[in-house]
PDB file of N, CA, C, O and CB in Angstrom:
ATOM      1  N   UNK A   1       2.485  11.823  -0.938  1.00  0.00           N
ATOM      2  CA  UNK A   1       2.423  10.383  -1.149  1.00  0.00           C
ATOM      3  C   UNK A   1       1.035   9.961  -1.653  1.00  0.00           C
ATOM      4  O   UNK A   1       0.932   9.254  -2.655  1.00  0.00           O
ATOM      5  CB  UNK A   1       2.767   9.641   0.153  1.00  0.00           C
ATOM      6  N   UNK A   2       0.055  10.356  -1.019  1.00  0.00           N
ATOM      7  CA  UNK A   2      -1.432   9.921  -1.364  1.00  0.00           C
ATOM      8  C   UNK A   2      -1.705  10.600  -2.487  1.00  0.00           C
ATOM      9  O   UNK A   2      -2.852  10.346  -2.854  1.00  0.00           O
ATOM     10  CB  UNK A   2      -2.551  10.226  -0.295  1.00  0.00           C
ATOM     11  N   UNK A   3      -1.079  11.450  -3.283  1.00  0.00           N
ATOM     12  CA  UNK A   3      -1.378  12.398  -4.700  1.00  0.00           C
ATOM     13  C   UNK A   3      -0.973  11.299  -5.676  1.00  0.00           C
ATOM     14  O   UNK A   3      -1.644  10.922  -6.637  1.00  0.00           O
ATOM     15  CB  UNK A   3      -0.321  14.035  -4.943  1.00  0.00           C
ATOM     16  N   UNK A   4       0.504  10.728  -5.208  1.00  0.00           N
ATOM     17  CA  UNK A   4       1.126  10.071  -6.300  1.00  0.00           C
ATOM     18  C   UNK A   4       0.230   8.429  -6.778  1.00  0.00           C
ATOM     19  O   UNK A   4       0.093   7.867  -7.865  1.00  0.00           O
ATOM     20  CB  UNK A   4       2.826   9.844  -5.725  1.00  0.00           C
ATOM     21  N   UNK A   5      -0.241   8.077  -5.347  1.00  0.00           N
ATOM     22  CA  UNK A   5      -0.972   6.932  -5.655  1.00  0.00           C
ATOM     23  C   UNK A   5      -2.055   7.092  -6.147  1.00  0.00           C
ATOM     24  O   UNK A   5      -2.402   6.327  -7.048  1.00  0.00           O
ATOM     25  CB  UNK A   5      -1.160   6.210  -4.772  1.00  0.00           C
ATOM     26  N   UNK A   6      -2.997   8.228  -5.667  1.00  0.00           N
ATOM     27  CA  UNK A   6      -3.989   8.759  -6.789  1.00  0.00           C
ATOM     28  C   UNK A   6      -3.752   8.698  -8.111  1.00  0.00           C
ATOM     29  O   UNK A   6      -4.541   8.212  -8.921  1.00  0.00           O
ATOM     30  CB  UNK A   6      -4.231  10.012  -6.673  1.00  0.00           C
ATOM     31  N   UNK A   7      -2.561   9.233  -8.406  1.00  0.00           N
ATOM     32  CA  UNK A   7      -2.270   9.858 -10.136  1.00  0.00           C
ATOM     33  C   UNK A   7      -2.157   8.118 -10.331  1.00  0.00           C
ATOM     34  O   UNK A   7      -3.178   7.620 -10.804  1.00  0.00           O
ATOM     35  CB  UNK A   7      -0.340  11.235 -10.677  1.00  0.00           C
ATOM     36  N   UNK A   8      -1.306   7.395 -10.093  1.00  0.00           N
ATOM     37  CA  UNK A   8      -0.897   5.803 -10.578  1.00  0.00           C
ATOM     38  C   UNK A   8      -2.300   5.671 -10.694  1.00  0.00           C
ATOM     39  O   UNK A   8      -2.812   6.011 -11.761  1.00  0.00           O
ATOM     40  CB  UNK A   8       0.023   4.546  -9.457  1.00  0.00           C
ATOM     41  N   UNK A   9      -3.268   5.078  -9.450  1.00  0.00           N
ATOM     42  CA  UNK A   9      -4.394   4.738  -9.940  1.00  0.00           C
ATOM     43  C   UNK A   9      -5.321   5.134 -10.956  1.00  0.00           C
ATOM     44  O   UNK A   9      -5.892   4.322 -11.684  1.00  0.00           O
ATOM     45  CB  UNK A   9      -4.846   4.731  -9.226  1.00  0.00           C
ATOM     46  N   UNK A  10      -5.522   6.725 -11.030  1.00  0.00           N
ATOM     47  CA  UNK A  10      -6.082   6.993 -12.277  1.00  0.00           C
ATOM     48  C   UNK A  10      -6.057   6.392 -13.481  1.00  0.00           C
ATOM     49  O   UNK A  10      -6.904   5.793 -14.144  1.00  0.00           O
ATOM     50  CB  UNK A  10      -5.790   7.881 -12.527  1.00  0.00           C
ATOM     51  N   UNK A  11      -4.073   6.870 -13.752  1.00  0.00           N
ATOM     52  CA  UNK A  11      -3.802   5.986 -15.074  1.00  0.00           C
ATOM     53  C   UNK A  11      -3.983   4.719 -14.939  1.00  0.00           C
ATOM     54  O   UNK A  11      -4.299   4.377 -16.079  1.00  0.00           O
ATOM     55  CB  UNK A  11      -2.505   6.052 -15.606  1.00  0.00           C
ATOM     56  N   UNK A  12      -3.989   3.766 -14.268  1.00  0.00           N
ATOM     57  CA  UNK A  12      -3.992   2.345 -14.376  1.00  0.00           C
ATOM     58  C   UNK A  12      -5.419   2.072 -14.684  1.00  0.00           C
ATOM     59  O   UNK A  12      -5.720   1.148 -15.440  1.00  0.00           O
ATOM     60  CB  UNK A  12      -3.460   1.596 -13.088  1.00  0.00           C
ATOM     61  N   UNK A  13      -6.596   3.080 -13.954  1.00  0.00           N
ATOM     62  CA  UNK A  13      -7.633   2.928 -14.486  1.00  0.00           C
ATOM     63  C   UNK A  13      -8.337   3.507 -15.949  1.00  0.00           C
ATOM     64  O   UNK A  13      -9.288   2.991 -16.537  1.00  0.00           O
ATOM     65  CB  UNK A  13      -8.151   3.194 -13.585  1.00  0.00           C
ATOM     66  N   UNK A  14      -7.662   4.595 -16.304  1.00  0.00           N
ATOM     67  CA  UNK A  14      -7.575   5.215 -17.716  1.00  0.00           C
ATOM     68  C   UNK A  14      -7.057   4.111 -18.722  1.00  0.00           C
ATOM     69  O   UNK A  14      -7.708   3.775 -19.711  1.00  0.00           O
ATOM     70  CB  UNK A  14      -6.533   6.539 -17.729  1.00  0.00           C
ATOM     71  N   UNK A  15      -6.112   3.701 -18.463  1.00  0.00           N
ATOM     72  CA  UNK A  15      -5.510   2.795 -19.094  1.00  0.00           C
ATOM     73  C   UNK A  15      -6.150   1.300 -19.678  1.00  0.00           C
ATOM     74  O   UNK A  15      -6.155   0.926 -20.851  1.00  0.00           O
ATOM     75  CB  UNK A  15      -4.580   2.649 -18.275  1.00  0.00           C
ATOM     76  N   UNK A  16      -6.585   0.710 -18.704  1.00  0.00           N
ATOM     77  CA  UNK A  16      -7.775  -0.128 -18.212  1.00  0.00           C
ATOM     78  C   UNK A  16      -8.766  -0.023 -19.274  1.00  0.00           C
ATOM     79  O   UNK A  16      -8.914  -0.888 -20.137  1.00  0.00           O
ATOM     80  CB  UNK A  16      -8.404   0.361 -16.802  1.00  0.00           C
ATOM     81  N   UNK A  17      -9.744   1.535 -19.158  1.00  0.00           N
ATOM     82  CA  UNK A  17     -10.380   1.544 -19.833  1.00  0.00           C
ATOM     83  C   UNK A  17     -10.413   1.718 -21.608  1.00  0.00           C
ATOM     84  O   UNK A  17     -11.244   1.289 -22.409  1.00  0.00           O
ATOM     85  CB  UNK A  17     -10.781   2.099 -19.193  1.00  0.00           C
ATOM     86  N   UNK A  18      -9.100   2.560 -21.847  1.00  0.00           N
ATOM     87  CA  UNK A  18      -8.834   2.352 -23.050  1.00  0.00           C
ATOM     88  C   UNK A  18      -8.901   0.834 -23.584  1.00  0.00           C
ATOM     89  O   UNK A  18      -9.737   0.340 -24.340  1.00  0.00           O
ATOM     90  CB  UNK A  18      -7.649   2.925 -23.201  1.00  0.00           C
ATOM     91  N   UNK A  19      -7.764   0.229 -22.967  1.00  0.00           N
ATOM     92  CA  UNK A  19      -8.071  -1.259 -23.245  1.00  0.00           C
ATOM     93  C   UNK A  19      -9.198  -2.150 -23.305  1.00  0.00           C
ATOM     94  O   UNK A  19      -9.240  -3.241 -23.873  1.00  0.00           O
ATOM     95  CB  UNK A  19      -7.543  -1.795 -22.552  1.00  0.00           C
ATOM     96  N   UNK A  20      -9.722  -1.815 -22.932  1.00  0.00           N
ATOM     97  CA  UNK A  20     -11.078  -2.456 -22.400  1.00  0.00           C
ATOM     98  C   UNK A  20     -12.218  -1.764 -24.076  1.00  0.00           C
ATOM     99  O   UNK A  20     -12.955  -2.532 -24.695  1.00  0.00           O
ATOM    100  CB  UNK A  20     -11.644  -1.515 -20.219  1.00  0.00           C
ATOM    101  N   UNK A  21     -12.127  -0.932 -24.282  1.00  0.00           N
ATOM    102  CA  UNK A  21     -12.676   0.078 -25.326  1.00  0.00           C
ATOM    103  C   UNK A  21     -11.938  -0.364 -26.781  1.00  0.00           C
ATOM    104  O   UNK A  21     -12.536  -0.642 -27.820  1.00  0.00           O
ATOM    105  CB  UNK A  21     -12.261   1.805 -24.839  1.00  0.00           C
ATOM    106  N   UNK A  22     -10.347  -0.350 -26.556  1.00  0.00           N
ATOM    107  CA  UNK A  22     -10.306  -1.310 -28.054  1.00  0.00           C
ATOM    108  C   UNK A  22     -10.203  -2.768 -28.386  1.00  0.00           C
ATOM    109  O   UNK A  22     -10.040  -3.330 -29.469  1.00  0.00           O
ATOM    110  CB  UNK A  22      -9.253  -0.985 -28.748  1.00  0.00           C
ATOM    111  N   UNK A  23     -10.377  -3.355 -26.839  1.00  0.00           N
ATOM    112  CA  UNK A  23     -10.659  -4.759 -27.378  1.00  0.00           C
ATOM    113  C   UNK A  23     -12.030  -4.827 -27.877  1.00  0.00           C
ATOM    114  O   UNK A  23     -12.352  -5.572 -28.802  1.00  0.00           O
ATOM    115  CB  UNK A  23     -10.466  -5.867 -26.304  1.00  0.00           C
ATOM    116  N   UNK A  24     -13.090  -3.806 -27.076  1.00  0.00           N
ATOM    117  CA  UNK A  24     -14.293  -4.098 -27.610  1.00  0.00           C
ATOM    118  C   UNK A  24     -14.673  -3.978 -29.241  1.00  0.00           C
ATOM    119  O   UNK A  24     -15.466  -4.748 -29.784  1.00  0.00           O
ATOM    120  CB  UNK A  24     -15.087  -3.302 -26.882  1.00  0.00           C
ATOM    121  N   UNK A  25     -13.787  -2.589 -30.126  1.00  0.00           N
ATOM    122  CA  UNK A  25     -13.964  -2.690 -31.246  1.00  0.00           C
ATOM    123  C   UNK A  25     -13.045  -4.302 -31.793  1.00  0.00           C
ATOM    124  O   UNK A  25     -13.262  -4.684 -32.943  1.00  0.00           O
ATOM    125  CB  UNK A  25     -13.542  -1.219 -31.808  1.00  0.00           C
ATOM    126  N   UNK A  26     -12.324  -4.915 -31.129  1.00  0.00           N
ATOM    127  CA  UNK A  26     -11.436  -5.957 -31.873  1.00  0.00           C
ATOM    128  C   UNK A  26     -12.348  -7.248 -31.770  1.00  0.00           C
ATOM    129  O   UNK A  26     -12.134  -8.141 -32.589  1.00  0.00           O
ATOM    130  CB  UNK A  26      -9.817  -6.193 -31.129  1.00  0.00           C
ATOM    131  N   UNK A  27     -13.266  -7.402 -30.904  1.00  0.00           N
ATOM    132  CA  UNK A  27     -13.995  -8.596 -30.156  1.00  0.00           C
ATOM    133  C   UNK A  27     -13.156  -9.330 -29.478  1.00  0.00           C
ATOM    134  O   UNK A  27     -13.290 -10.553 -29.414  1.00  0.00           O
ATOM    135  CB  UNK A  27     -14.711  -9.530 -30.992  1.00  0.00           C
ATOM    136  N   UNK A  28     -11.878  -8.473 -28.699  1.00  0.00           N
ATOM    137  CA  UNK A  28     -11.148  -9.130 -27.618  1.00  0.00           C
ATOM    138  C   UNK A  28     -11.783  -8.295 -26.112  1.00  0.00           C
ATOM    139  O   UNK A  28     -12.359  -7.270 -25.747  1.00  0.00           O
ATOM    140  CB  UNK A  28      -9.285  -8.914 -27.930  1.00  0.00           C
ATOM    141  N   UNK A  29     -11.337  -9.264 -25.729  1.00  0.00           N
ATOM    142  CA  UNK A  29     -11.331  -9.300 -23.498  1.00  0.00           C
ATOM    143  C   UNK A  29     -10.017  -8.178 -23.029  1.00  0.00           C
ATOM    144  O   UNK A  29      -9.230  -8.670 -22.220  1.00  0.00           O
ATOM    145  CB  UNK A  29     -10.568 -11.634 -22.517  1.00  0.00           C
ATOM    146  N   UNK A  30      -9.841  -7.312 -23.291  1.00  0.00           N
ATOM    147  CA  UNK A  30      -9.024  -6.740 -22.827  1.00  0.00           C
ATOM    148  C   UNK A  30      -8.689  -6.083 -21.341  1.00  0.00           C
ATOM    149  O   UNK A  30      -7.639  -5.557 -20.972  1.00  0.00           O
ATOM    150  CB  UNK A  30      -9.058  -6.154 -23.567  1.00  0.00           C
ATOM    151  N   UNK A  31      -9.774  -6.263 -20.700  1.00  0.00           N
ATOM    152  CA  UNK A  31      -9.545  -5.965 -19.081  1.00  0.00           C
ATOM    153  C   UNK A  31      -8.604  -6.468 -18.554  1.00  0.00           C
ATOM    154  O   UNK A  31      -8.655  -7.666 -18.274  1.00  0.00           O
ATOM    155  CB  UNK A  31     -10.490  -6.342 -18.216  1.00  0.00           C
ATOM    156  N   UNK A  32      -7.678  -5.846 -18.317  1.00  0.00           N
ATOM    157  CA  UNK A  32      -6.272  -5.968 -17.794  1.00  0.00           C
ATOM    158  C   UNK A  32      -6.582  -6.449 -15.695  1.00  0.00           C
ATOM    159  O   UNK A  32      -6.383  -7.511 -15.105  1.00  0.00           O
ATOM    160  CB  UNK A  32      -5.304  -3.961 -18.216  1.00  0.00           C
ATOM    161  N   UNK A  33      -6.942  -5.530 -15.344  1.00  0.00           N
ATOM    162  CA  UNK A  33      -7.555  -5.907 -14.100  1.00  0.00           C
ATOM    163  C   UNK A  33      -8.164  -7.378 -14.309  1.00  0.00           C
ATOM    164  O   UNK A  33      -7.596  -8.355 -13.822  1.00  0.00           O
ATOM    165  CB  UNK A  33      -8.686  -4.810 -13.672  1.00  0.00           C
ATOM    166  N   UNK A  34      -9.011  -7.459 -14.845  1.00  0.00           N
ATOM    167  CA  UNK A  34      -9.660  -8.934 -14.964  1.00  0.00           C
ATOM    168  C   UNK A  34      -8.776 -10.172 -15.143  1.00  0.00           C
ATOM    169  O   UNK A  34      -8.994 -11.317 -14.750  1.00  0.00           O
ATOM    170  CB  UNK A  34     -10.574  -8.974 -16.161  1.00  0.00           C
ATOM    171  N   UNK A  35      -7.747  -9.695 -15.814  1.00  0.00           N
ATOM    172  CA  UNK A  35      -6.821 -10.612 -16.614  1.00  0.00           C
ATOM    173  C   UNK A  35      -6.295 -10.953 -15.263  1.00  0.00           C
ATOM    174  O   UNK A  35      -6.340 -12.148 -14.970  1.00  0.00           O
ATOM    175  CB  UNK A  35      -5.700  -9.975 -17.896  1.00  0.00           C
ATOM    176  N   UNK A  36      -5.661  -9.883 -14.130  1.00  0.00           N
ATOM    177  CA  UNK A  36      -4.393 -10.326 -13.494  1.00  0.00           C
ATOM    178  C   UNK A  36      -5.051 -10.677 -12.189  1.00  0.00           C
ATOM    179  O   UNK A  36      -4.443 -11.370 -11.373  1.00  0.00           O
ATOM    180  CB  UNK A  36      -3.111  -9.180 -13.409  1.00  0.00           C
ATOM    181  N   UNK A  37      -6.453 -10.162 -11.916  1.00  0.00           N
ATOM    182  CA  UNK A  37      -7.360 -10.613 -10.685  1.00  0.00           C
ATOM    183  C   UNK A  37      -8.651 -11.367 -10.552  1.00  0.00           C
ATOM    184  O   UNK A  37      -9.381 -11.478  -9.567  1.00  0.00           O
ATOM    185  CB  UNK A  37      -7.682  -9.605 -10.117  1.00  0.00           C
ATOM    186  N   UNK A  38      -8.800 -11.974 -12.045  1.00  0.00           N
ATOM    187  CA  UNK A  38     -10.134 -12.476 -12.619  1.00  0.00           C
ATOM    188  C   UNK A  38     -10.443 -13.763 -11.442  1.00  0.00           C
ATOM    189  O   UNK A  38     -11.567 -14.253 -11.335  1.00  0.00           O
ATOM    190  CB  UNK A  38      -9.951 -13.083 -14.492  1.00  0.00           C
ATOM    191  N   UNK A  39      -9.475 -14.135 -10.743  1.00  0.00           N
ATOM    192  CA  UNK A  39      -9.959 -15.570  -9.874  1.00  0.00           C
ATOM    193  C   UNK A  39     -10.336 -15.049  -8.491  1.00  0.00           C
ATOM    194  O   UNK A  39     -10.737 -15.802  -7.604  1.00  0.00           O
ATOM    195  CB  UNK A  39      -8.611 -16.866  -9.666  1.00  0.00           C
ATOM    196  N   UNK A  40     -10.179 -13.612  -8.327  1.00  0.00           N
ATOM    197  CA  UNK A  40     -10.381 -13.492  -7.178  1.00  0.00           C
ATOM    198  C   UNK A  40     -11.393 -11.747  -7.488  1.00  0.00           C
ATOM    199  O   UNK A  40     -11.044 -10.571  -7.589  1.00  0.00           O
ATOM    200  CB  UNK A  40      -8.759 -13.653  -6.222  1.00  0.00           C
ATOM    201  N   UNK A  41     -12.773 -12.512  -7.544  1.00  0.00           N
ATOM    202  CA  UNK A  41     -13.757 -11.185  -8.104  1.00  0.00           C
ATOM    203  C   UNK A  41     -13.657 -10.091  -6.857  1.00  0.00           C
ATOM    204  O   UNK A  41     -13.703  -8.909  -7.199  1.00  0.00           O
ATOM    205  CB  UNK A  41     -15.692 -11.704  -8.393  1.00  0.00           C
ATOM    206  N   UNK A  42     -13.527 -10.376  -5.469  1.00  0.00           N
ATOM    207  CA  UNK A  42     -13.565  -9.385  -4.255  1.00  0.00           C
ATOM    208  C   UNK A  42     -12.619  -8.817  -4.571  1.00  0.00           C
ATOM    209  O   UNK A  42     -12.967  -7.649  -4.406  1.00  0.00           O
ATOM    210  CB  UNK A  42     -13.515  -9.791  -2.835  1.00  0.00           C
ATOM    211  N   UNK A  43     -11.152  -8.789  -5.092  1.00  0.00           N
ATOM    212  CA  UNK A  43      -9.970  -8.254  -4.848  1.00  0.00           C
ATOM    213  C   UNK A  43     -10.355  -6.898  -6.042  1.00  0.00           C
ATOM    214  O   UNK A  43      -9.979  -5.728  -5.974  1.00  0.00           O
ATOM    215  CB  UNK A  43      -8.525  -9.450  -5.117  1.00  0.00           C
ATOM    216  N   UNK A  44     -11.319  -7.627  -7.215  1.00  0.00           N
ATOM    217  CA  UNK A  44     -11.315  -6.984  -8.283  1.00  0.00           C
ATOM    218  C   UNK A  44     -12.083  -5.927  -8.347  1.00  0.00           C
ATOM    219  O   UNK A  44     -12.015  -5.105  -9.261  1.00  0.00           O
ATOM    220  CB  UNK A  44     -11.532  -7.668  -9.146  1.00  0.00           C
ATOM    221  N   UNK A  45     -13.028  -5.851  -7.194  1.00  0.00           N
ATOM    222  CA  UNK A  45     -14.082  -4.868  -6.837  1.00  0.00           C
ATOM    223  C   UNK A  45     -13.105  -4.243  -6.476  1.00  0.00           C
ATOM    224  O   UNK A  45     -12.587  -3.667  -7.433  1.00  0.00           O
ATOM    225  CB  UNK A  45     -15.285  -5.073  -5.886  1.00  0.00           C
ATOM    226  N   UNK A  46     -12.331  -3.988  -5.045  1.00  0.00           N
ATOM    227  CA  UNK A  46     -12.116  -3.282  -4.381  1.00  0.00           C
ATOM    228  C   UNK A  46     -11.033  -2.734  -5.334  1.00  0.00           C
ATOM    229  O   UNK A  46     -10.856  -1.593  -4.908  1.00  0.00           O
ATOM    230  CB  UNK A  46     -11.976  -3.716  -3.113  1.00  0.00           C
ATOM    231  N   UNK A  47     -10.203  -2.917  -6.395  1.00  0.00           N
ATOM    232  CA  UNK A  47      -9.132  -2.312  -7.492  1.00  0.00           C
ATOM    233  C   UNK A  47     -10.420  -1.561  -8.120  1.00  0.00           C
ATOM    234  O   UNK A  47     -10.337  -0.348  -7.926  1.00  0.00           O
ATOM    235  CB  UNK A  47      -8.085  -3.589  -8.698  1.00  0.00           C
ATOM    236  N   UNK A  48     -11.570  -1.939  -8.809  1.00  0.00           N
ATOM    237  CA  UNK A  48     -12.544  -0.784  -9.510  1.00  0.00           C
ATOM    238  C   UNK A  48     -12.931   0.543  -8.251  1.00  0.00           C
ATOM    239  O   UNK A  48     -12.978   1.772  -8.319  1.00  0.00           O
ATOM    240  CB  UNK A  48     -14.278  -1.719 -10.097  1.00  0.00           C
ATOM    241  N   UNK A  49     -13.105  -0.228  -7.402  1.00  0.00           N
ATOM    242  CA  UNK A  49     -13.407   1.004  -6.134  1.00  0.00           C
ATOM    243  C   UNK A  49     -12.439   1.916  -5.622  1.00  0.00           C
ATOM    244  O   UNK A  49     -12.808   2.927  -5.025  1.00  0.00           O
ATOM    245  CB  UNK A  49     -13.795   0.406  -4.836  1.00  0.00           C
ATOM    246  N   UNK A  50     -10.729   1.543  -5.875  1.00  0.00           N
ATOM    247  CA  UNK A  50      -9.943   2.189  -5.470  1.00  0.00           C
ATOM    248  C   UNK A  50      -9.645   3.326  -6.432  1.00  0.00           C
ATOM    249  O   UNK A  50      -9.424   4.507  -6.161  1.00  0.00           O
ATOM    250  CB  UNK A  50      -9.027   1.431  -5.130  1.00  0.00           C
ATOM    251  N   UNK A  51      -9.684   2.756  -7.543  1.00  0.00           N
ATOM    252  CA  UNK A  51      -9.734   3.825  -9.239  1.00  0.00           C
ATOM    253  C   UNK A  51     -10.870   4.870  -8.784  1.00  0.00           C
ATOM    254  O   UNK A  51     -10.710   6.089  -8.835  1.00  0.00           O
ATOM    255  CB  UNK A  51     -10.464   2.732 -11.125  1.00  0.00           C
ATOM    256  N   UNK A  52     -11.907   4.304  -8.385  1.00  0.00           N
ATOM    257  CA  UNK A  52     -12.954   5.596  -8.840  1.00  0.00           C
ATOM    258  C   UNK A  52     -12.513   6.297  -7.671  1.00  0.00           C
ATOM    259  O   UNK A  52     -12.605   7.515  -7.824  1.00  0.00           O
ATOM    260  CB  UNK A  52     -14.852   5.354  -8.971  1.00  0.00           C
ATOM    261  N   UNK A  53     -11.998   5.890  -6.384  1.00  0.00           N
ATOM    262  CA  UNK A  53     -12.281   7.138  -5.548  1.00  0.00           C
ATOM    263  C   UNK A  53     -10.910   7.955  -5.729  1.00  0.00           C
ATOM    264  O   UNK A  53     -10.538   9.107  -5.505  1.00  0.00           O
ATOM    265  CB  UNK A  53     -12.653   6.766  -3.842  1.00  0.00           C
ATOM    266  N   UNK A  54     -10.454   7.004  -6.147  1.00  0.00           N
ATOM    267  CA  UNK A  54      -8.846   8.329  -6.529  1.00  0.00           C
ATOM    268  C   UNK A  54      -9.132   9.223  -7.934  1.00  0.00           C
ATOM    269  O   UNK A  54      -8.320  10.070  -8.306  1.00  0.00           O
ATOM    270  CB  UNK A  54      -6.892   7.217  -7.046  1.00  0.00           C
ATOM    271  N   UNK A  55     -10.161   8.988  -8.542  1.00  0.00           N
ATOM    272  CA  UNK A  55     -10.516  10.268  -9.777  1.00  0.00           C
ATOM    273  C   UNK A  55     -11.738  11.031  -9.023  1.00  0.00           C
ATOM    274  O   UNK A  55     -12.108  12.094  -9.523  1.00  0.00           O
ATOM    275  CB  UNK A  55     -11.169   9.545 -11.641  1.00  0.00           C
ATOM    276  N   UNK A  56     -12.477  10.492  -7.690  1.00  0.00           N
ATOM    277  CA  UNK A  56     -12.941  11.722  -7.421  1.00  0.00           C
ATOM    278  C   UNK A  56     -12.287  12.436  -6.719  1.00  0.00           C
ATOM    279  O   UNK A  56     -12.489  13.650  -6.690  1.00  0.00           O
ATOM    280  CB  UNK A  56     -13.949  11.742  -6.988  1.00  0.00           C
ATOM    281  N   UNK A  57     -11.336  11.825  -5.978  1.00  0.00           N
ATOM    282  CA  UNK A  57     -10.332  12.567  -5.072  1.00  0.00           C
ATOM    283  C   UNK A  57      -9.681  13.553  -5.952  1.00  0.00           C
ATOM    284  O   UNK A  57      -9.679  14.636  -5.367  1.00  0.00           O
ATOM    285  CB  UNK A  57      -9.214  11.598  -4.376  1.00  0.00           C
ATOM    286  N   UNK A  58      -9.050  13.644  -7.273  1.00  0.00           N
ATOM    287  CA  UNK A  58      -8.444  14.512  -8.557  1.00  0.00           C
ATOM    288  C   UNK A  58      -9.899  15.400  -8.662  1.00  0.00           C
ATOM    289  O   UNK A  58      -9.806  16.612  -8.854  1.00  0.00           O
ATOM    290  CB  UNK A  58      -7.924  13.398 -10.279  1.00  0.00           C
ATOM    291  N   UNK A  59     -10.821  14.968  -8.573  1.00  0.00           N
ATOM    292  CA  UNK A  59     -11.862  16.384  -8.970  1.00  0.00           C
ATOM    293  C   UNK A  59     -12.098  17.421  -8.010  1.00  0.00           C
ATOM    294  O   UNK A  59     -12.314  18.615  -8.220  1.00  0.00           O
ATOM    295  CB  UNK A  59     -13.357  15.991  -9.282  1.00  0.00           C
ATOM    296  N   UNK A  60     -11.992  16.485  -6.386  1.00  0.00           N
ATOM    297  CA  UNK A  60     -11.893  17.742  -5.572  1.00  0.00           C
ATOM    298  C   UNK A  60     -10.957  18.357  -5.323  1.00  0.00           C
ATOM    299  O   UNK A  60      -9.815  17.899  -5.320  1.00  0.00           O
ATOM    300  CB  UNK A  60     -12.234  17.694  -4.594  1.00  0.00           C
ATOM    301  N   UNK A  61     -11.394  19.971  -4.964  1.00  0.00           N
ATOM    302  CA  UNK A  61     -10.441  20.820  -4.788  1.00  0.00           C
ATOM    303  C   UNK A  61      -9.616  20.559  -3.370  1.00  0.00           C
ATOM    304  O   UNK A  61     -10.210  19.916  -2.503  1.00  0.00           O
ATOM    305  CB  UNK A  61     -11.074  22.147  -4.901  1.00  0.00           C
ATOM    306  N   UNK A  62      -8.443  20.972  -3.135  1.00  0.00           N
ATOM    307  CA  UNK A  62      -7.704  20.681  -2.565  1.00  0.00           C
ATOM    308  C   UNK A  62      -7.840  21.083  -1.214  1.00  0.00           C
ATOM    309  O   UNK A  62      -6.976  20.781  -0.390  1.00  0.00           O
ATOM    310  CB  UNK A  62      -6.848  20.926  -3.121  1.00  0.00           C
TER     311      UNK A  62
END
């Protein structure tokens, strides 16, 4: 169970960042996170904090 929510979070944060990377070549806002949690900046930390620790959790060995 905790693998699968890892893997979701990754991509949602992979994902994220792609977006985020071609709005910047477009001169659009593409942060998807921002978009759907932008009124509530605490909620939005703890979604950037949950991404990173589930890609270090994927780097350590098992």
């Amino acid at each position: 169970m905790l693998s699968q929510i890892t893997r979701v979070l990754v991509v949602i944060g992979g994902i994220n960042w792609g977006l985020i990377g071609l709005g910047m070549l477009m001169s659009k806002d593409w942060n998807v996170v921002n978009m759907i949690l932008g009124g509530v900046p605490m909620l939005e930390a703890i979604v950037y904090v949950l991404v990173g620790l589930a890609a270090v959790k994927m780097i350590l060995p098992r």
